[in-house]
C-alpha positions in Angstrom: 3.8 -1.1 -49.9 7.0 -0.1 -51.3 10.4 -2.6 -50.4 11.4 0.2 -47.8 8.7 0.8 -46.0 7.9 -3.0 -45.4 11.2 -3.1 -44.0 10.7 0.0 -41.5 7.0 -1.2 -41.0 8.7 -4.9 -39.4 11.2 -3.3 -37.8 8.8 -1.1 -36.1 6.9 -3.9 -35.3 9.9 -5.4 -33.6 10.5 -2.5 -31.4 7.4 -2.2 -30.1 7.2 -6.0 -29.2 10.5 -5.5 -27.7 9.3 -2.2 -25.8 5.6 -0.9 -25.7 4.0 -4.0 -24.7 6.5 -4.4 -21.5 6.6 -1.1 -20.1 4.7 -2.0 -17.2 6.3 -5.2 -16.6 10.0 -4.2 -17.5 10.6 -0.8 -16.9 10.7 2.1 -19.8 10.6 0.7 -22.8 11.3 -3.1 -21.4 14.6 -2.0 -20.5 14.1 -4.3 -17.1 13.4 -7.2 -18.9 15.1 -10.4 -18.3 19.1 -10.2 -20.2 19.5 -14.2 -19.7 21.8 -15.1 -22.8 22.9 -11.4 -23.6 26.8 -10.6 -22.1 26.9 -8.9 -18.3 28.0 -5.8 -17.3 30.7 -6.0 -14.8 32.4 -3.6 -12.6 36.1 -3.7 -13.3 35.9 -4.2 -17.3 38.3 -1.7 -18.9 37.0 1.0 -21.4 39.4 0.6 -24.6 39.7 3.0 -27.2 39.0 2.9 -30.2 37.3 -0.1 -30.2 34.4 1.0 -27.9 33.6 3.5 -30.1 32.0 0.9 -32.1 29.1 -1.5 -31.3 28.8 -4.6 -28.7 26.4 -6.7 -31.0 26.7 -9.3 -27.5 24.6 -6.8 -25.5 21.1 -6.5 -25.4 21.1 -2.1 -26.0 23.2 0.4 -26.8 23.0 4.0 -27.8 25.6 6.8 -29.3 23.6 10.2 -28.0 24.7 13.5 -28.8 22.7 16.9 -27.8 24.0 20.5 -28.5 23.4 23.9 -26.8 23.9 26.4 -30.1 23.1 30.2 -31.1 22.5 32.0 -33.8 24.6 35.7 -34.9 21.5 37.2 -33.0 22.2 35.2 -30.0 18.3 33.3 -30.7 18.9 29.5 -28.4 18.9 26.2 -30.2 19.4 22.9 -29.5 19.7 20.1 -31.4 19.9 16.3 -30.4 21.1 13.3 -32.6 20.8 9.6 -31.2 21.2 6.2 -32.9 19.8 3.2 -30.7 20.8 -0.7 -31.3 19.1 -3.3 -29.9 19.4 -7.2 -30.5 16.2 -8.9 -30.6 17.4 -12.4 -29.3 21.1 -13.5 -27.9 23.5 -15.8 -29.7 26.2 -15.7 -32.1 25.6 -12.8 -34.3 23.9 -14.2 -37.8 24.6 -11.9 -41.2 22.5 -10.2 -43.7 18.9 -10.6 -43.6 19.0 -13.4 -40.4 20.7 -10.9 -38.2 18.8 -10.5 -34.7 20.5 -6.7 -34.6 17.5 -3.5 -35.6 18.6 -0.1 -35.1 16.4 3.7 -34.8 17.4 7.1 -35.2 16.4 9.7 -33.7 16.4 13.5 -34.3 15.4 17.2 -33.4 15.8 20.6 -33.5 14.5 23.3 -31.1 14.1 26.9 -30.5 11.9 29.0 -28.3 8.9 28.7 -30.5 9.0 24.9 -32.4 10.5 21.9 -31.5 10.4 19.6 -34.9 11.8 15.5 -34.4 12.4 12.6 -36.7 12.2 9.1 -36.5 14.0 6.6 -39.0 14.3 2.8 -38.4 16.4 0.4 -40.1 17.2 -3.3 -40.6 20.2 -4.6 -39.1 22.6 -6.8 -41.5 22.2 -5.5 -44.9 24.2 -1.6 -44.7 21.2 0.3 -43.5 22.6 0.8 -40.4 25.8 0.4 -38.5 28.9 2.0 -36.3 32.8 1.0 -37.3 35.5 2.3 -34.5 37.8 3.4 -36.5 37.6 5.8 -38.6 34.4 6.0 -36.6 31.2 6.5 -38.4 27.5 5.5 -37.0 24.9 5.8 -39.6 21.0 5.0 -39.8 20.0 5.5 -43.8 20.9 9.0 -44.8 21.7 10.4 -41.0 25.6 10.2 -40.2 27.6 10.9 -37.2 31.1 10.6 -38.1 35.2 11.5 -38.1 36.6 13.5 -40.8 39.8 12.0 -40.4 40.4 8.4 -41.1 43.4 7.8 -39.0 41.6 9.8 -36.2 41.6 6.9 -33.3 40.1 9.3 -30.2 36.8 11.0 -32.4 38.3 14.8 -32.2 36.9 16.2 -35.6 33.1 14.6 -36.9 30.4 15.4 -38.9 26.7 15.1 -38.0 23.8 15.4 -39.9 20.3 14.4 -39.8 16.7 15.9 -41.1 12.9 15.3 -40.8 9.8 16.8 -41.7 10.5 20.6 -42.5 14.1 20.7 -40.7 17.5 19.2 -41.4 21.0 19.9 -39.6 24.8 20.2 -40.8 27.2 20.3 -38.1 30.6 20.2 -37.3 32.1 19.0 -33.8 35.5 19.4 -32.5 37.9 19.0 -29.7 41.2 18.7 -27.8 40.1 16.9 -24.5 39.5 13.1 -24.4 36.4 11.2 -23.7 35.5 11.2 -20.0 34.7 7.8 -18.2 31.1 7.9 -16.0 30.5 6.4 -13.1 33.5 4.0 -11.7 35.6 4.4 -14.1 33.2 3.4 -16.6 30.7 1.3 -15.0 27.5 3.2 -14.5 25.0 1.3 -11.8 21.8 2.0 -12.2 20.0 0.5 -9.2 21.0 -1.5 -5.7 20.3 -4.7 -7.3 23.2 -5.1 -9.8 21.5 -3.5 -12.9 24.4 -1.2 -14.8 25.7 -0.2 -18.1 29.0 0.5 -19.5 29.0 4.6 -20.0 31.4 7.4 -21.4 31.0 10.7 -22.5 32.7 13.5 -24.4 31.2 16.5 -23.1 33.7 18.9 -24.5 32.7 19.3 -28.4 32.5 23.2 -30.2 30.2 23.1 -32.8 29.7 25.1 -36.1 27.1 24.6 -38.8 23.5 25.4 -40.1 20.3 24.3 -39.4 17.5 24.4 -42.1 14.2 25.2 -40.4 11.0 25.3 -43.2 13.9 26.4 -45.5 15.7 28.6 -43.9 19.1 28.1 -42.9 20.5 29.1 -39.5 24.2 29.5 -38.8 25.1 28.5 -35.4 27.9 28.0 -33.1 27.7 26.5 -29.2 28.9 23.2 -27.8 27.4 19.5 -27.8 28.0 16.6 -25.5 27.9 13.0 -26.6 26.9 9.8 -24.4 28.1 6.5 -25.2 26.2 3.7 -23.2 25.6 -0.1 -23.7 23.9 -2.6 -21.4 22.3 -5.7 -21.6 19.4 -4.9 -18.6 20.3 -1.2 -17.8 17.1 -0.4 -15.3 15.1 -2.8 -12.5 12.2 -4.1 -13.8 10.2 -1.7 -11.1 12.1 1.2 -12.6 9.7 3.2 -14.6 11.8 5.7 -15.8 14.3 8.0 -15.5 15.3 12.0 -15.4 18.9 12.8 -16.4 20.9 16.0 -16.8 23.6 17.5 -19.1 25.1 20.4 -17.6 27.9 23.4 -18.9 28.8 24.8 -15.9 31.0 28.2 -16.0 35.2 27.7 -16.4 34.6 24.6 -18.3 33.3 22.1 -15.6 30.9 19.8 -16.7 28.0 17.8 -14.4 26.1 14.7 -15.4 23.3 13.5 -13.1 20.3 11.2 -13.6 18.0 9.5 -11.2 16.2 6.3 -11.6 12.1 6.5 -10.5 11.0 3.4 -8.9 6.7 2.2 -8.6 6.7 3.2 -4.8 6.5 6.8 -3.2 10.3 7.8 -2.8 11.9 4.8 -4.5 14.6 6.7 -6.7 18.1 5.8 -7.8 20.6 9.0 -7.7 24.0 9.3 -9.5 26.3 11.4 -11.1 29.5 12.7 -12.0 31.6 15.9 -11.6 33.9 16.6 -14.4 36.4 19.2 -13.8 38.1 21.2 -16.8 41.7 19.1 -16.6 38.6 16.1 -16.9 39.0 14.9 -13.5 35.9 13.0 -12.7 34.5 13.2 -9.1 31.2 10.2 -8.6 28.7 12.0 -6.7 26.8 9.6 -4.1 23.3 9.6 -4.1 22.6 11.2 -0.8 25.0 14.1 -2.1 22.3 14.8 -4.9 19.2 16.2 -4.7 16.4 16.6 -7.4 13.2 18.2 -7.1 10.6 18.5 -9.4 8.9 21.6 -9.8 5.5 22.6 -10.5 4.0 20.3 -13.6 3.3 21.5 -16.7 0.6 19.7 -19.5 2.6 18.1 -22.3 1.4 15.7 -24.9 -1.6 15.0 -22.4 0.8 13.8 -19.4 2.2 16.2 -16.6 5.6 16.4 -16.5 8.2 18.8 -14.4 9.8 20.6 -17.1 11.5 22.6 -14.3 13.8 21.5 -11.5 15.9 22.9 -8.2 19.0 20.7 -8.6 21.5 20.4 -5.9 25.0 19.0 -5.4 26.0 19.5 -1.6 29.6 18.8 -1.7 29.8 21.1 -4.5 27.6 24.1 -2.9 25.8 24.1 -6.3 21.9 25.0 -5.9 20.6 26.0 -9.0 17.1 25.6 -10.8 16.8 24.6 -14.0 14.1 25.8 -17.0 13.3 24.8 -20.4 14.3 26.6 -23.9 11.1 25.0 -25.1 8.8 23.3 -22.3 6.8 21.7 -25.2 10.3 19.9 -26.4 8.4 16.2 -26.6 9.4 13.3 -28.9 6.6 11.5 -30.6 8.0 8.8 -30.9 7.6 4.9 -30.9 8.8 5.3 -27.6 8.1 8.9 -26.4 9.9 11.0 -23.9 10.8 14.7 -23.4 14.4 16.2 -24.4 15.2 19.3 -24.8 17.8 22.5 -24.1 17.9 24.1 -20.8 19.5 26.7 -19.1 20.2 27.5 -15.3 20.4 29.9 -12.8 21.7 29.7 -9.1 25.2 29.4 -7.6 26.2 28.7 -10.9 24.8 29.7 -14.8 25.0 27.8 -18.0 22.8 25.3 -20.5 22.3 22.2 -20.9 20.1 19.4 -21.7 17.3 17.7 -19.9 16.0 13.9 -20.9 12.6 12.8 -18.9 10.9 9.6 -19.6 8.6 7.2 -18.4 5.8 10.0 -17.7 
């Protein structure tokens, strides 16, 4: 086994101890776990730019997400998502090079109506495989790069992002003139009625140019892309089993983030949400003002999952229902989930993007 692969073969080995063996006991992925030792998450702690670009080694998980609704000159759907995860193994005082307790995964994928192709890299933490600096921002994970083409850029307004795996790659350049928005109360983002939270931001506002290579081919596209920032040291309850969460383009330039929280018992969900209005006004959305309903299931990777939804916002009068680009969008991966484009039709029409997991 070659030097490289021994590395990603024990950091796989380290996420899955972390994750697959606790799903049932701590939530998706053992997000529920016990955090004893890792920092808090506490209402009230101001979001500061840029330094919150970068990573908080002191928490437990954090992830830099972006997802983009593109089209080709034909006006063919794409989407393309781009995540980088951290997570620290054990808390303490943060150790360098090889002793570090910090591993990090990519992951990546492009779809269309008929393929959805994903990657998977996984690197060690300490030794330049992987990392995020604030400013000029850049979060990497081996050859995959997310970051600002301007070094003295301090609010991320003009990046770069690239990624590939088997048979597909992306190029792809994001802009914009609006700053990031703050989710939740005023950055704090609870996640259940029993204290669990994460820090969470977003710049939903990015245009994007570029190409996608697809078995060889290159694609020019254009569209917009949305990027989450979130970092927590337990962000679900340990009965939480997963979650559903939305991304949504509404028309004029509005923008609508939603997720719910599933619980083990009949009924036991956790709503929340933001409206974000095109001068970036956020409005939180209560959870009785939300309502999320599955529709009919469909077969995917052997597990039934509601790749549609009716999605409504009652102090908004938005009633829409959601359906997939690709209903077969799943990621294989060491921990799978679906994501993948949607679009919308209702009181209001647009795209967006749809994460499910837990199923």
């Amino acid at each position: 086994m070659s030097v490289s692969r021994a590395i990603a073969a024990a950091v796989l080995l380290a996420l899955c101890v972390w994750g697959s063996a606790r799903v049932t006991a701590g939530g998706f992925a053992g997000l529920g776990d016990d955090a004893a030792g890792f920092a808090p998450v506490v209402p009230g702690r101001e979001i500061v730019f840029p330094a919150d670009f970068g990573a908080h080694p002191d928490f437990r998980i954090e992830w830099w997400y972006v997802t983009a609704n593109l089209k080709d000159a034909s006006g063919a759907d794409y989407g393309v998502q781009w995540t980088l995860f951290r997570q620290a193994l054990e808390p303490g005082p943060q150790r360098d090079g090889w002793a570090s307790q910090q591993v990090w995964m990519g992951h990546a994928a492009v779809t269309s109506a008929t393929t959805h192709r994903f990657g998977e890299t996984l690197a060690r933490g300490g030794i330049g495989q992987a990392g995020v600096e604030a400013q000029p921002f850049q979060a990497w994970i081996n050859d995959w790069s997310f970051k600002s083409t301007d070094a003295h850029d301090a609010a991320i307004r003009a990046l770069t992002l690239t990624a590939g795996g088997k048979d597909f790659s992306y190029a792809l350049t994001l802009k914009t003139d609006r700053a990031p928005v703050l989710q939740g109360d005023r950055g704090y983002s609870r996640k259940s009625d029993r204290g669990q939270a994460s820090y969470y931001y977003s710049q939903p506002n990015f245009e994007v140019s570029g190409t996608l290579t697809i078995d060889g081919r290159d694609v020019a596209v254009t569209g917009t892309a949305w990027m989450d920032r979130e970092w927590s040291s337990q962000p679900l309850a340990a009965e939480q089993k997963g979650w559903d969460w939305l991304s949504l383009h509404l028309p004029d330039g509005e923008k609508l983030m939603l997720f719910q929280l599933r619980g083990t018992g009949v009924g036991d969900v956790y709503r929340s949400g933001n409206w974000i209005g095109r001068d970036g006004h956020v409005t939180p959305l209560a959870s009785g003002d939300i309502v999320l309903t599955p529709g009919e299931a469909r077969r995917v990777a052997g597990r039934a999952l509601p790749v549609t939804w009716r999605v409504e916002v009652k102090s908004k009068g938005l009633r829409i229902e959601t359906a997939p680009l690709n209903a077969d969008a799943w990621m294989g991966t060491t921990f799978p989930y679906w994501e993948g484009p949607i679009r919308f039709t209702g009181t209001h029409a647009g795209n967006g993007y749809l994460e499910m997991t837990g199923y």
